[in-house]
C-alpha positions as YAML, in Angstrom:
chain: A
units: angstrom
residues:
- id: 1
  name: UNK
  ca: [0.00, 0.00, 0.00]
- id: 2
  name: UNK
  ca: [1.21, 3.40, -1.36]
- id: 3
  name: UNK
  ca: [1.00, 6.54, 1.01]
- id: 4
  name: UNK
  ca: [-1.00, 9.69, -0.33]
- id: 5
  name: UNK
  ca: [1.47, 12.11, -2.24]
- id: 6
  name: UNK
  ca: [-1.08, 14.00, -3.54]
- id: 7
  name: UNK
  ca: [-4.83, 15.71, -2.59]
- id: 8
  name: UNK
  ca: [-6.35, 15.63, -5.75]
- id: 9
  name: UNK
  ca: [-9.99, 13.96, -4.71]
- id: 10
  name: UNK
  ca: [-9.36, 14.83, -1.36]
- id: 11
  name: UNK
  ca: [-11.78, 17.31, -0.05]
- id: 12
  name: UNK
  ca: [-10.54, 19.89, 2.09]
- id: 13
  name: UNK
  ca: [-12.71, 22.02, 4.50]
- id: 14
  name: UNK
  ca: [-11.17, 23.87, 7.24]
- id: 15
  name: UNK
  ca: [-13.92, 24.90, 8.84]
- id: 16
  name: UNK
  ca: [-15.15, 21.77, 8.95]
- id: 17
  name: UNK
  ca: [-11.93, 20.56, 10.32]
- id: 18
  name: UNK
  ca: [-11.96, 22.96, 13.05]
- id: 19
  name: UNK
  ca: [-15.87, 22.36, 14.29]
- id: 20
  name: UNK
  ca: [-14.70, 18.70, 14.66]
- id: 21
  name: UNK
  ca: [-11.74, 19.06, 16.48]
- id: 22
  name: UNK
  ca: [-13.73, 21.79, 18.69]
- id: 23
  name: UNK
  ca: [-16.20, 18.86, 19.32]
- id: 24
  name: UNK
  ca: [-14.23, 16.42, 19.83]
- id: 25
  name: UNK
  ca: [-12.12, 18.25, 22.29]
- id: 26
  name: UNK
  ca: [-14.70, 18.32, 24.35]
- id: 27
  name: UNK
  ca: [-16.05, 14.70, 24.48]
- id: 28
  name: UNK
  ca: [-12.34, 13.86, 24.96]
- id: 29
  name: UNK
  ca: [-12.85, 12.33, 28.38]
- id: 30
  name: UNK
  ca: [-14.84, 9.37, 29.42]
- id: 31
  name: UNK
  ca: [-16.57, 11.58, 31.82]
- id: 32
  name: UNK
  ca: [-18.06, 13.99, 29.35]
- id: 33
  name: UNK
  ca: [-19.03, 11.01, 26.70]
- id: 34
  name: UNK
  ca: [-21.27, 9.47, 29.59]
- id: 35
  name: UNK
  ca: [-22.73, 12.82, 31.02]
- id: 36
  name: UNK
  ca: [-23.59, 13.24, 27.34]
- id: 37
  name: UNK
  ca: [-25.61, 9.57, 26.91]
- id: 38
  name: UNK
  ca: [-27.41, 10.35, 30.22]
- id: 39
  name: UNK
  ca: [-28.32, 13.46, 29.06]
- id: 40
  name: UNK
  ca: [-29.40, 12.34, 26.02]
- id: 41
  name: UNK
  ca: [-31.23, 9.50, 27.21]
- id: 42
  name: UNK
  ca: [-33.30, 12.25, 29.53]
- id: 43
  name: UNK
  ca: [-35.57, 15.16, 29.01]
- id: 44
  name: UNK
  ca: [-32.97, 17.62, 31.69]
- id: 45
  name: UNK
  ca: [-30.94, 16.98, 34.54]
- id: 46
  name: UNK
  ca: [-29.45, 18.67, 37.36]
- id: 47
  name: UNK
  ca: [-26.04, 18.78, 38.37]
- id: 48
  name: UNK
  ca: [-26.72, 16.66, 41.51]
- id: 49
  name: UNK
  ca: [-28.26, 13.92, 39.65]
- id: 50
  name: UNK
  ca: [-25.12, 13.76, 37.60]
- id: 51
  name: UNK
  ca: [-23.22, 13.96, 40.76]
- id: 52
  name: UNK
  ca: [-25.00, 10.73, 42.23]
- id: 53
  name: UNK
  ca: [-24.96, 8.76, 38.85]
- id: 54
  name: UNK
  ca: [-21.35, 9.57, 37.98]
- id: 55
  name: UNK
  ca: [-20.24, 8.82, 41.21]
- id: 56
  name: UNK
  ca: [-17.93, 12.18, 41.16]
- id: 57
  name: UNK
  ca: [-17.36, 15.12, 42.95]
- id: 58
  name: UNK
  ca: [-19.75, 18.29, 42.48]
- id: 59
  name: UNK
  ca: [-16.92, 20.46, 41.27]
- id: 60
  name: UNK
  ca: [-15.84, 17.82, 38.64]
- id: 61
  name: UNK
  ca: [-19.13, 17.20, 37.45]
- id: 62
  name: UNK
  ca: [-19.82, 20.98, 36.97]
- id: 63
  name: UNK
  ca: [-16.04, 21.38, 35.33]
- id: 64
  name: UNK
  ca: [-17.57, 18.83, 32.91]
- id: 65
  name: UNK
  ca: [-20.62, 20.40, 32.11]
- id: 66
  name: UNK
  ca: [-18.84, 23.71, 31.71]
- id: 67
  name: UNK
  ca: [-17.06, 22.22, 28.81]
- id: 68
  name: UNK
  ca: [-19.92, 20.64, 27.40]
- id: 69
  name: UNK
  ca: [-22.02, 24.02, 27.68]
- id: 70
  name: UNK
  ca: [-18.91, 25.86, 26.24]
- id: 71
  name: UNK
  ca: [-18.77, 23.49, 22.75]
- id: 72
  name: UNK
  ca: [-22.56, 24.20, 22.16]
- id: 73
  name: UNK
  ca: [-22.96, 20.40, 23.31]
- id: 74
  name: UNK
  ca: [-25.25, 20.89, 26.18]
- id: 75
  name: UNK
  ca: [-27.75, 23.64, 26.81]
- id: 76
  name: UNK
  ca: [-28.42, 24.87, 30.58]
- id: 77
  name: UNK
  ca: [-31.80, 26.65, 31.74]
- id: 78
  name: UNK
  ca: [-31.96, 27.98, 34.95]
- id: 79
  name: UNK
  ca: [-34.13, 26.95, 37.50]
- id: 80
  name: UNK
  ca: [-33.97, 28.58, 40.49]
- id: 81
  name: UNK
  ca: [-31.98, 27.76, 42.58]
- id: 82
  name: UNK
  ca: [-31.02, 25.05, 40.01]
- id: 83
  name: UNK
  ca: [-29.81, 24.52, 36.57]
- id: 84
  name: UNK
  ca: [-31.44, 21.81, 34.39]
- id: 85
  name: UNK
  ca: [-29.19, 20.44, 31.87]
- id: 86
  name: UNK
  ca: [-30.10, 19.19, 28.56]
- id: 87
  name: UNK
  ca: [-28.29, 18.22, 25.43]
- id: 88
  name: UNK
  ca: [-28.21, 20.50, 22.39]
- id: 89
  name: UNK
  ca: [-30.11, 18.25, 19.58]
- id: 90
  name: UNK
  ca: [-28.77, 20.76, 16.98]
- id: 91
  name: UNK
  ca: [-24.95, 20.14, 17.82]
- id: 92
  name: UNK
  ca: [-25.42, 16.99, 18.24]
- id: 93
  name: UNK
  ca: [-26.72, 16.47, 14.70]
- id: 94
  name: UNK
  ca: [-24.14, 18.83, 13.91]
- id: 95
  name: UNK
  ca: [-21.25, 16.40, 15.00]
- id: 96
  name: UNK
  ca: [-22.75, 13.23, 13.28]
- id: 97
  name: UNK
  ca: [-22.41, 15.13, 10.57]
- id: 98
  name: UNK
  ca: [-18.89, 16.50, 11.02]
- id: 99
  name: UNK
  ca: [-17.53, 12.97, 11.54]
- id: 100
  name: UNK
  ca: [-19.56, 11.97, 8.06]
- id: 101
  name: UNK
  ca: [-16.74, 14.32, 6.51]
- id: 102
  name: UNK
  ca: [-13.72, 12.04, 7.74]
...
């Protein structure tokens, strides 16, 4: 088997690179994948339910979700004096279709 030496045929999208790296970055930890398949799997959550099913501290659970929330990934609405969690259908249609481009 030959190795590439040139691009021709090979599409290439920057941007598209980018959003997927972006993504991926943050479902890079094990962590983050599962918070993401509970949340999915659920109409909202709060932090403390993630705490209890995760079986991790409070503060690494909400580091967690900060990343999420920060790569579009999960969606928080506040209700006081908690914060339901959901995930972002959108993004996450998004991604499938980022990792269709590889």
């Amino acid at each position: 088997m030959a190795c590439v030496t040139a691009l021709d045929g090979i599409e290439i999208d920057e941007a598209k690179e980018l959003a997927l790296a972006s993504l991926s970055k943050a479902l890079s930890h094990p962590a983050r994948v599962r918070i993401l398949r509970i949340l999915t799997r659920q109409q909202g959550c709060l932090n403390s339910d993630l705490v209890g099913e995760l079986g991790l501290a409070q503060s690494t659970v909400s580091e967690h979700l900060r990343i999420l929330k920060a790569a579009g990934l999960v969606i928080a609405e506040p209700k006081p004096p908690r914060t339901c969690f959901t995930v972002n259908q959108e993004k996450l249609e998004e991604f499938r279709g980022l990792l269709s481009y590889l």
